[in-house]
PQR file of N, CA, C, O and H, with PARSE charges and radii, in Angstrom:
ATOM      1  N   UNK A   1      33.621 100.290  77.751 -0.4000 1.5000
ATOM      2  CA  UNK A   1      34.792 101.149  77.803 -0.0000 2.0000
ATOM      3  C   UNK A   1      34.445 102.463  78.505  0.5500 1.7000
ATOM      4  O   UNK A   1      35.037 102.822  79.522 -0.5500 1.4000
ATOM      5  N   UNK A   2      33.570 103.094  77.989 -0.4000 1.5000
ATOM      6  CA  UNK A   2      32.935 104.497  78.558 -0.0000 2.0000
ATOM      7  C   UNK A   2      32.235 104.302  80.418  0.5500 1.7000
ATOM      8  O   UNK A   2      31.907 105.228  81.160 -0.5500 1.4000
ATOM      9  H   UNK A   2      33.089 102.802  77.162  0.4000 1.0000
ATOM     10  N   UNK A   3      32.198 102.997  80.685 -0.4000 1.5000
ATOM     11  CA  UNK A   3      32.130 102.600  82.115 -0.0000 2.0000
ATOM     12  C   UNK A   3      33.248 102.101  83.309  0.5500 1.7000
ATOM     13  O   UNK A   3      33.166 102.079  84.537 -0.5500 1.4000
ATOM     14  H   UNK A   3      32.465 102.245  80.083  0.4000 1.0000
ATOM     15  N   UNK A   4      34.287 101.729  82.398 -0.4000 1.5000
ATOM     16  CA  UNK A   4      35.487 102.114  82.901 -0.0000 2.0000
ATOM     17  C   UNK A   4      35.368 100.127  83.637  0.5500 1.7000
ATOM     18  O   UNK A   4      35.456  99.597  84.745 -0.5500 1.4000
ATOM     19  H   UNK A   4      34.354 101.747  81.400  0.4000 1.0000
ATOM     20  N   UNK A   5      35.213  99.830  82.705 -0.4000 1.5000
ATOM     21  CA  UNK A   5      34.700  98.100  83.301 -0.0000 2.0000
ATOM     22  C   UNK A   5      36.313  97.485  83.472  0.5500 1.7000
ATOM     23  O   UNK A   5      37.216  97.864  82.727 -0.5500 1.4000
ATOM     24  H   UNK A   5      35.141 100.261  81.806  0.4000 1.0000
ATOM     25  N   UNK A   6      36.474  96.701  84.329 -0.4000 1.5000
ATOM     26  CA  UNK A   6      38.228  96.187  84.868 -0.0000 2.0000
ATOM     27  C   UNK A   6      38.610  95.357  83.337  0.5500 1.7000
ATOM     28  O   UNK A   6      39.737  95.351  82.841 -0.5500 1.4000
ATOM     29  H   UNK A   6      35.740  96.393  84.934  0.4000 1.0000
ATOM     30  N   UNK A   7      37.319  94.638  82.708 -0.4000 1.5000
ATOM     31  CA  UNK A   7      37.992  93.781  81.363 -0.0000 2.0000
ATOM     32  C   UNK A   7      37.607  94.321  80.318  0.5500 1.7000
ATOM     33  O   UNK A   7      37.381  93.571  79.368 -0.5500 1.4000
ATOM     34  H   UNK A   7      36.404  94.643  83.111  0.4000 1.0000
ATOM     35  N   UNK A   8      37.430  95.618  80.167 -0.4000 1.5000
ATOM     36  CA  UNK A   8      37.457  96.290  78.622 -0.0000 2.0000
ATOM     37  C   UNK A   8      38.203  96.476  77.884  0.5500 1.7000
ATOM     38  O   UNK A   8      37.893  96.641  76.704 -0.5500 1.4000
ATOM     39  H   UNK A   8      37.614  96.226  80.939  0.4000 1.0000
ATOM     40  N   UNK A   9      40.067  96.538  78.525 -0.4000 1.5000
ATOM     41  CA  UNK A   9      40.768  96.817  77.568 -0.0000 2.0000
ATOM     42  C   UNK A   9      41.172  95.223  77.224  0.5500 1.7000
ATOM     43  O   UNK A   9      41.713  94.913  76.162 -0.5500 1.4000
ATOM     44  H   UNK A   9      40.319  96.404  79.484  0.4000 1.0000
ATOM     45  N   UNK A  10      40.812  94.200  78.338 -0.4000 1.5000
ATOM     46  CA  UNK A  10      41.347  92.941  78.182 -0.0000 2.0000
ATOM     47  C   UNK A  10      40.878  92.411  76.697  0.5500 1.7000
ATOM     48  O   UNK A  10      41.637  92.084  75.784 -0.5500 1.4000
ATOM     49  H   UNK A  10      40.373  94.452  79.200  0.4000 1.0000
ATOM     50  N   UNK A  11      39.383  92.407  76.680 -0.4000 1.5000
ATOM     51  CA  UNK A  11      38.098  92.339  76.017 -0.0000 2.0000
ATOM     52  C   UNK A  11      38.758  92.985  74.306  0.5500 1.7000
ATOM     53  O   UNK A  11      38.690  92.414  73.218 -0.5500 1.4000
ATOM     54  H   UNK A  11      38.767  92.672  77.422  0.4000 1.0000
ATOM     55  N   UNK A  12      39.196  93.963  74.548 -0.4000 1.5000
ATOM     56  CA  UNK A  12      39.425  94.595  73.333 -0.0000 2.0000
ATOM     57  C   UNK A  12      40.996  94.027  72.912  0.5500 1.7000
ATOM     58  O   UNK A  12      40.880  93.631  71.752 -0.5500 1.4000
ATOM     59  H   UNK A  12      39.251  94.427  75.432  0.4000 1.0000
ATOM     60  N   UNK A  13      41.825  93.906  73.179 -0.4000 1.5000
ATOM     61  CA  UNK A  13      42.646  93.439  73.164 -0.0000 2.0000
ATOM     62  C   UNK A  13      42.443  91.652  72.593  0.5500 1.7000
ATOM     63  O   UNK A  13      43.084  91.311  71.598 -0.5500 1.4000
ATOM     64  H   UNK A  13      41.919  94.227  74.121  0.4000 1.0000
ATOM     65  N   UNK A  14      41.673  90.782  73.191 -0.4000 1.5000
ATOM     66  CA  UNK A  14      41.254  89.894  72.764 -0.0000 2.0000
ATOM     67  C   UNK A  14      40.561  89.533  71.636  0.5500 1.7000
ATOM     68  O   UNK A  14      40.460  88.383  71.207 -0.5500 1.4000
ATOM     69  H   UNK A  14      41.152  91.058  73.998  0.4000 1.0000
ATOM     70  N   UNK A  15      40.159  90.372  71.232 -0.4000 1.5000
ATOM     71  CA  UNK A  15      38.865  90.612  70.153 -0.0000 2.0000
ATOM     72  C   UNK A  15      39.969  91.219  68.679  0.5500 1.7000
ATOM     73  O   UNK A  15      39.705  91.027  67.492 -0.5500 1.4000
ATOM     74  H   UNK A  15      40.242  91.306  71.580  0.4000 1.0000
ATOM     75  N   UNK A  16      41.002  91.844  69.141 -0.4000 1.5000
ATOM     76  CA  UNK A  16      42.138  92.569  68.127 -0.0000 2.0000
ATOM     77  C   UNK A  16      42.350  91.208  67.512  0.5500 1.7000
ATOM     78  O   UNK A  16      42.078  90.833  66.372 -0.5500 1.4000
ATOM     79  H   UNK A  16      41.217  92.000  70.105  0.4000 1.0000
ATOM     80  N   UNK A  17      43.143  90.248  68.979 -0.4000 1.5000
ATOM     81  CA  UNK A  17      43.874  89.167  68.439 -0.0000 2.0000
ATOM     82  C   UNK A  17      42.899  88.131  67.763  0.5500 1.7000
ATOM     83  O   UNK A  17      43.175  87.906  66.585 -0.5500 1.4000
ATOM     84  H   UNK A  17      43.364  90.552  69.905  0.4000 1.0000
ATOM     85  N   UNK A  18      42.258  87.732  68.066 -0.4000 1.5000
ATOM     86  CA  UNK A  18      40.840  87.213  67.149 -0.0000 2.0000
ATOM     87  C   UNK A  18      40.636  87.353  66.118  0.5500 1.7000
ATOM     88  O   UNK A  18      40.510  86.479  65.261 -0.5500 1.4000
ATOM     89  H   UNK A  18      42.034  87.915  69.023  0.4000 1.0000
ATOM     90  N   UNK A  19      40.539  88.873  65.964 -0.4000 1.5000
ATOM     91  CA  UNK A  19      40.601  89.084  64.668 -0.0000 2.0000
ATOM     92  C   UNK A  19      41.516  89.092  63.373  0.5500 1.7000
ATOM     93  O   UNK A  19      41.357  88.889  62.169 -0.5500 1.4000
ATOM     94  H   UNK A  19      40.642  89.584  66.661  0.4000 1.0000
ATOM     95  N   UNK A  20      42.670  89.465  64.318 -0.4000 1.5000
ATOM     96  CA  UNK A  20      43.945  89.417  62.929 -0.0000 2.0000
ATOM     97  C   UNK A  20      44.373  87.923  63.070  0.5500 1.7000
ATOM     98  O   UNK A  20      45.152  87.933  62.116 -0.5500 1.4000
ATOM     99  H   UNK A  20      42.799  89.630  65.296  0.4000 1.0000
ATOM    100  N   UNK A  21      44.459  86.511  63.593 -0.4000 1.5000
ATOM    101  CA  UNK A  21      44.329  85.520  63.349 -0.0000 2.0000
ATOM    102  C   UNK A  21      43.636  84.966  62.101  0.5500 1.7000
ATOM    103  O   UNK A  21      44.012  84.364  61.095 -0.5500 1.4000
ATOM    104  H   UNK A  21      43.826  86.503  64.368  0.4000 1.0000
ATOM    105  N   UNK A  22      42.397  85.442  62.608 -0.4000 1.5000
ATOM    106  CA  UNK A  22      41.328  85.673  61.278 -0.0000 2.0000
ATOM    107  C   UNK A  22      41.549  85.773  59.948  0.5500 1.7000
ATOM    108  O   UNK A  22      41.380  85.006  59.000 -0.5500 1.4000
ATOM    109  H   UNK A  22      42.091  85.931  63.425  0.4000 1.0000
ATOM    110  N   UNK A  23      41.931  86.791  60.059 -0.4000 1.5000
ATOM    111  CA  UNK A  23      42.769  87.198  58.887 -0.0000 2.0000
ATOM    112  C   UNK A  23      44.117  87.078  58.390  0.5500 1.7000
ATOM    113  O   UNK A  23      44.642  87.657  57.440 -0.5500 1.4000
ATOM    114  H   UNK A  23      42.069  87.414  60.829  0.4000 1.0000
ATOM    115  N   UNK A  24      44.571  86.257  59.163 -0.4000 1.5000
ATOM    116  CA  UNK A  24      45.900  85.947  58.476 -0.0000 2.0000
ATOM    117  C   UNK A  24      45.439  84.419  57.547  0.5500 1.7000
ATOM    118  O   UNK A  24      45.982  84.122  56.483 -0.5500 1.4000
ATOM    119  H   UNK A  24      44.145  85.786  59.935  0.4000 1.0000
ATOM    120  N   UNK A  25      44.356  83.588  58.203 -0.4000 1.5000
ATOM    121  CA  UNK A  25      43.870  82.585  57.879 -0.0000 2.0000
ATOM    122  C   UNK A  25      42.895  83.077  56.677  0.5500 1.7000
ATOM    123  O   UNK A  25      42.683  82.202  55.838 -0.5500 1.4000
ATOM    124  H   UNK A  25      43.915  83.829  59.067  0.4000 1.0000
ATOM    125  N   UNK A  26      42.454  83.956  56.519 -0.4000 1.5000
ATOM    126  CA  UNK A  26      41.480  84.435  55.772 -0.0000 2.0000
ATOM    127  C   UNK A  26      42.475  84.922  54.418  0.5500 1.7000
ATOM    128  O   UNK A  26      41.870  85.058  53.355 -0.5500 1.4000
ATOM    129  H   UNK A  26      42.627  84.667  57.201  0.4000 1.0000
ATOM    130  N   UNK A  27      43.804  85.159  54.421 -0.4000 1.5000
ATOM    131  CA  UNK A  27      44.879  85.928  53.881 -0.0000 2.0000
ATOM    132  C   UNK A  27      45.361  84.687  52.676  0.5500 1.7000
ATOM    133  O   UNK A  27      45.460  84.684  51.449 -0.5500 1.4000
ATOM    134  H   UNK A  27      44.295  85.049  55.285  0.4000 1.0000
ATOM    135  N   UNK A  28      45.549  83.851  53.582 -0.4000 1.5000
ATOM    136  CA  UNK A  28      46.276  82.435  52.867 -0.0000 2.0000
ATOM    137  C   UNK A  28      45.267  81.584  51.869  0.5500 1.7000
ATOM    138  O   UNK A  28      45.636  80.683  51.116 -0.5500 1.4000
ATOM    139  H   UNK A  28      45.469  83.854  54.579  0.4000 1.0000
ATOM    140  N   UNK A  29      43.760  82.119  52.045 -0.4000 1.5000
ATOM    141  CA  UNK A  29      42.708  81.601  51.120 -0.0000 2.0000
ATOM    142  C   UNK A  29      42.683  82.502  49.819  0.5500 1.7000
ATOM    143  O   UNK A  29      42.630  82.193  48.629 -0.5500 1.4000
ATOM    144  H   UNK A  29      43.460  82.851  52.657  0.4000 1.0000
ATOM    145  N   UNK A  30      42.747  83.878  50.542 -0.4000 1.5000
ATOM    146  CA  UNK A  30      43.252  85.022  49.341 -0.0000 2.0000
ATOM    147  C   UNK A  30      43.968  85.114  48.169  0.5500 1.7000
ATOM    148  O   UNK A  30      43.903  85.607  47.043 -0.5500 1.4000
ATOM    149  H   UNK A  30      42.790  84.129  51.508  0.4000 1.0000
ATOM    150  N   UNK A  31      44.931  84.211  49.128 -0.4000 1.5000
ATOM    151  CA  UNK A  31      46.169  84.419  47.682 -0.0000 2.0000
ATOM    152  C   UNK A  31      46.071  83.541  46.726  0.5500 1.7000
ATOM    153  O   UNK A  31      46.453  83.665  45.563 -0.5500 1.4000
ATOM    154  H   UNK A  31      44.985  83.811  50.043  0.4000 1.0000
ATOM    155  N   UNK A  32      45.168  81.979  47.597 -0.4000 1.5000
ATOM    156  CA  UNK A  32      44.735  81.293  46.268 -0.0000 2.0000
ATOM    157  C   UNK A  32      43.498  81.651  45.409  0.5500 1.7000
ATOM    158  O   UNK A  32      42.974  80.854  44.630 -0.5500 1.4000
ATOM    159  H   UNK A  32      44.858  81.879  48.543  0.4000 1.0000
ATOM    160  N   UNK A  33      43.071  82.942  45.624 -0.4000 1.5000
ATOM    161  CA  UNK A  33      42.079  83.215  44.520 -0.0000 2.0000
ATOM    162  C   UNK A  33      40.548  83.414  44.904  0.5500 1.7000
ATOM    163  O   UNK A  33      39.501  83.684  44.316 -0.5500 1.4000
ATOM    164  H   UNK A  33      43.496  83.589  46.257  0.4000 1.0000
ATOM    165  N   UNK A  34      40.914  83.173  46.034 -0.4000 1.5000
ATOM    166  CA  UNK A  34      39.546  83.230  46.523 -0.0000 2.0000
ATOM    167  C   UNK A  34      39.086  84.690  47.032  0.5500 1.7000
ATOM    168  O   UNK A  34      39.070  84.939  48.238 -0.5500 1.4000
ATOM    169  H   UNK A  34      41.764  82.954  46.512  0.4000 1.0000
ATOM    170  N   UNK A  35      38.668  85.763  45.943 -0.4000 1.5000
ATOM    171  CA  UNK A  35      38.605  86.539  46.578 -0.0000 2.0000
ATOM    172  C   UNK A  35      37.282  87.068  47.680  0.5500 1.7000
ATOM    173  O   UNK A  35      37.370  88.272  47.921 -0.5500 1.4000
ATOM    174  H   UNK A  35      38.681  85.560  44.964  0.4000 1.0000
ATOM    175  N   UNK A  36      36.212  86.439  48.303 -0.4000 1.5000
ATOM    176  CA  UNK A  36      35.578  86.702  49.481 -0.0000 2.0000
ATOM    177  C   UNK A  36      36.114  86.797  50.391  0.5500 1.7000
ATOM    178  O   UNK A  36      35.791  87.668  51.198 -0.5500 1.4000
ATOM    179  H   UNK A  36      36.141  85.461  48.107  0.4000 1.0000
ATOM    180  N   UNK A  37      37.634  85.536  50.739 -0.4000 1.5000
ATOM    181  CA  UNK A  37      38.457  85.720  51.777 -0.0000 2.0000
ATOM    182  C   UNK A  37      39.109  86.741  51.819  0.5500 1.7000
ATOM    183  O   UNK A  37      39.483  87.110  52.932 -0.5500 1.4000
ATOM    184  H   UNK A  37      37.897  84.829  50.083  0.4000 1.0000
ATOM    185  N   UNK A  38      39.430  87.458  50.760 -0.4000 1.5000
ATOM    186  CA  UNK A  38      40.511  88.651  50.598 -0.0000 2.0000
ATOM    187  C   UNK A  38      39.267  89.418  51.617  0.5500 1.7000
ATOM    188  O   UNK A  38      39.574  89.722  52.770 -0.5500 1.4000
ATOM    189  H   UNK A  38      39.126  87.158  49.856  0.4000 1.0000
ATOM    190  N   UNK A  39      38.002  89.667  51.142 -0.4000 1.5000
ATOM    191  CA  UNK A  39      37.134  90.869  51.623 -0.0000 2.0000
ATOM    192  C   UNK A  39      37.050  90.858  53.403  0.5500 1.7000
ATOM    193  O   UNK A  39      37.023  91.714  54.288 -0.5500 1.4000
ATOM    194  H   UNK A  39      37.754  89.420  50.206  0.4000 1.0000
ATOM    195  N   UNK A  40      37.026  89.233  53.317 -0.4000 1.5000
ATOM    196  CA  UNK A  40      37.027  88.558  54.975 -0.0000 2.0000
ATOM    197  C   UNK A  40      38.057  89.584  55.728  0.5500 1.7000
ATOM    198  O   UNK A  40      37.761  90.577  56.392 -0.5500 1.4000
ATOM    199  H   UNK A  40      37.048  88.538  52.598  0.4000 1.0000
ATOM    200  N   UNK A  41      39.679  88.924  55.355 -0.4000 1.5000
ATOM    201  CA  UNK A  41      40.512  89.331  55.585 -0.0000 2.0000
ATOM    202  C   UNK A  41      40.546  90.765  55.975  0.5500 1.7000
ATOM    203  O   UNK A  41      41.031  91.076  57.063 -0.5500 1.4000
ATOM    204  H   UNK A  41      39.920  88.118  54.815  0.4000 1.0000
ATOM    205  N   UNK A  42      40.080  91.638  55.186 -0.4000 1.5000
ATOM    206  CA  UNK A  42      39.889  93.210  55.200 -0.0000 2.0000
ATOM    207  C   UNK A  42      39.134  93.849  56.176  0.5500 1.7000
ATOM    208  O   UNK A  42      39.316  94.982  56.620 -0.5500 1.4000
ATOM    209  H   UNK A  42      39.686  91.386  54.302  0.4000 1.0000
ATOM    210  N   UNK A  43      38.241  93.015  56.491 -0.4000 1.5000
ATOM    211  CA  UNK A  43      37.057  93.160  57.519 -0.0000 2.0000
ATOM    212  C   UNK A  43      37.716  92.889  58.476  0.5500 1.7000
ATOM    213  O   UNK A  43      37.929  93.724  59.355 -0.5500 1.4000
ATOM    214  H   UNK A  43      38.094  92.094  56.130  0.4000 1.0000
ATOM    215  N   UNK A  44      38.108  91.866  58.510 -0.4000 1.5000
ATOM    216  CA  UNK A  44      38.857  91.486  60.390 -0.0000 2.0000
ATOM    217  C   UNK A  44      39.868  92.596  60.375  0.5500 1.7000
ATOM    218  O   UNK A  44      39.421  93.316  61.268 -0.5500 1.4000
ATOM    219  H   UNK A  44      37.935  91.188  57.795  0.4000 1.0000
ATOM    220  N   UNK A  45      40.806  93.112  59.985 -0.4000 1.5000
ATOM    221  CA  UNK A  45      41.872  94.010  59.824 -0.0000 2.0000
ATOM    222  C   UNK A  45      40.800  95.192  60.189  0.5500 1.7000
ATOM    223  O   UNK A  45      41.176  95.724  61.234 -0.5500 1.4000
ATOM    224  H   UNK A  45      41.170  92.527  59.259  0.4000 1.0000
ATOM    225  N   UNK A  46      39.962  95.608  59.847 -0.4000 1.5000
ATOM    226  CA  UNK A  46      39.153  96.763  60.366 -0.0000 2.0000
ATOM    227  C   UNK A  46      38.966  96.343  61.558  0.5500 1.7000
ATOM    228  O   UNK A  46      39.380  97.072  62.459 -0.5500 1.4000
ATOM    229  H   UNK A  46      39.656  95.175  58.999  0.4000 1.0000
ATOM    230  N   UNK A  47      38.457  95.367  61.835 -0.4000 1.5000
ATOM    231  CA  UNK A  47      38.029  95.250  63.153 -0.0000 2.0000
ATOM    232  C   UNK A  47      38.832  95.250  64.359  0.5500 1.7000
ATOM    233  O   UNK A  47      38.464  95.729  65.431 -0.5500 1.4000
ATOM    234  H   UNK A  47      38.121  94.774  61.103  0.4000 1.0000
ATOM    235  N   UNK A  48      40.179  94.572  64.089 -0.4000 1.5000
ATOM    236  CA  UNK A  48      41.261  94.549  65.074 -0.0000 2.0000
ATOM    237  C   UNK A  48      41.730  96.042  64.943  0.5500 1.7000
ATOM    238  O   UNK A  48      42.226  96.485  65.979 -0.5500 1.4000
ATOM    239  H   UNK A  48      40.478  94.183  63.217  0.4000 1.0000
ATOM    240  N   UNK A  49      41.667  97.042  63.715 -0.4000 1.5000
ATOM    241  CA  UNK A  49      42.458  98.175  63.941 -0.0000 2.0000
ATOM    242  C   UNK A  49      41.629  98.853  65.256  0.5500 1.7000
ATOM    243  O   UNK A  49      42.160  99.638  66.042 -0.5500 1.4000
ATOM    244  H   UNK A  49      41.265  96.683  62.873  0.4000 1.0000
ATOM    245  N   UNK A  50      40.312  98.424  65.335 -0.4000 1.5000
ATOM    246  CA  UNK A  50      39.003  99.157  65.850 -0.0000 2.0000
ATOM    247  C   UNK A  50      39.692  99.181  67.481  0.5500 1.7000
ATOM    248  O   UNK A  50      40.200  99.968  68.280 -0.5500 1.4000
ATOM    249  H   UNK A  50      39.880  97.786  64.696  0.4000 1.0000
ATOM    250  N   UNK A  51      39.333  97.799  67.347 -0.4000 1.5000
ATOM    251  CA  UNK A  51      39.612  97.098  68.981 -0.0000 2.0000
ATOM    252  C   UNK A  51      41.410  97.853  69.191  0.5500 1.7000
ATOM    253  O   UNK A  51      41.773  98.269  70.291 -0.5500 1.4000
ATOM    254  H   UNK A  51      38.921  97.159  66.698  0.4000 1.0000
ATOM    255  N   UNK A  52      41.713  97.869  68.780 -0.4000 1.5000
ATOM    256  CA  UNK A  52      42.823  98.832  68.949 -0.0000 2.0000
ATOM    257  C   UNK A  52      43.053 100.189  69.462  0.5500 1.7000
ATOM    258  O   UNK A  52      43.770 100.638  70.357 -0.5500 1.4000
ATOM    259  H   UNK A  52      41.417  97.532  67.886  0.4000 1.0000
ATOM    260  N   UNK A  53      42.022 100.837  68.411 -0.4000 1.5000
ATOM    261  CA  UNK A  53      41.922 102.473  68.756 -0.0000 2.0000
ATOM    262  C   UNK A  53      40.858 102.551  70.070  0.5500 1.7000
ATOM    263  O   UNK A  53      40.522 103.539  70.723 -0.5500 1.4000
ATOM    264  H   UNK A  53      41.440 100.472  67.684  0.4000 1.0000
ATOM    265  N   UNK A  54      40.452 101.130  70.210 -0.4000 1.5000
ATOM    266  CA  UNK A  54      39.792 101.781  71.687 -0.0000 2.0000
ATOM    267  C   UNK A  54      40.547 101.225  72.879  0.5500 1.7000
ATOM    268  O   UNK A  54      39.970 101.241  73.967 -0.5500 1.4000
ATOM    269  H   UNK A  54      40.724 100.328  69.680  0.4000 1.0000
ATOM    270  N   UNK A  55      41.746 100.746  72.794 -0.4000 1.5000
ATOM    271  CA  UNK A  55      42.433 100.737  74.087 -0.0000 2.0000
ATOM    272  C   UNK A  55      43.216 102.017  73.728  0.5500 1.7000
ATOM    273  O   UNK A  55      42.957 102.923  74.521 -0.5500 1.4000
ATOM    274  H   UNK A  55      42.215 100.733  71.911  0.4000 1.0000
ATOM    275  N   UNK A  56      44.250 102.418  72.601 -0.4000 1.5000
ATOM    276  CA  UNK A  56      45.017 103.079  72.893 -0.0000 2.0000
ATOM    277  C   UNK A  56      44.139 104.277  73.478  0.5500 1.7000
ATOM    278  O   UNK A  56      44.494 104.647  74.597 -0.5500 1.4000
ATOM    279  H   UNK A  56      44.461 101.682  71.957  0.4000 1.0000
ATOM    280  N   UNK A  57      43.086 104.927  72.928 -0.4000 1.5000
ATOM    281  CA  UNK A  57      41.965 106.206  73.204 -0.0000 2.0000
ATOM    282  C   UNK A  57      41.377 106.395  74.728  0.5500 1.7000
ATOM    283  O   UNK A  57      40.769 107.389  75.125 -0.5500 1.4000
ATOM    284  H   UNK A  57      42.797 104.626  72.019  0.4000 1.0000
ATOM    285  N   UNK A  58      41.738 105.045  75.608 -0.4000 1.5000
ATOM    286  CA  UNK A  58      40.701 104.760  76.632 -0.0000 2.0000
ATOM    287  C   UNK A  58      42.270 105.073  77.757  0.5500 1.7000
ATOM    288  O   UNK A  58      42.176 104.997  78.982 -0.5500 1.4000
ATOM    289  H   UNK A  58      42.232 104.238  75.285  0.4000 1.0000
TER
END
């Protein structure tokens, strides 16, 4: 990102959607009780917010 590379925001953008997929799949294990998936879930949601704040920032 800080190199100004042509597929960084693509890259990040990809990596968002990856992740909240993730976690929507990770979401539906959650609700049956499984709570590691809940933690899963939480983690990918960090991660896509991440990949987020570095397109909107860039």
């Amino acid at each position: 990102m800080s190199l100004g590379s042509d597929y960084s925001i693509e890259l990040c953008r990809l990596c968002a959607e990856v992740c909240n997929a993730c976690a929507e799949e990770c979401e539906k294990h959650a609700a049956m009780g499984m709570e590691h998936c809940a933690q899963c879930a939480e983690a990918c949601r960090a991660c896509a917010d991440a990949c987020n704040n570095m397109i909107t920032n860039n």
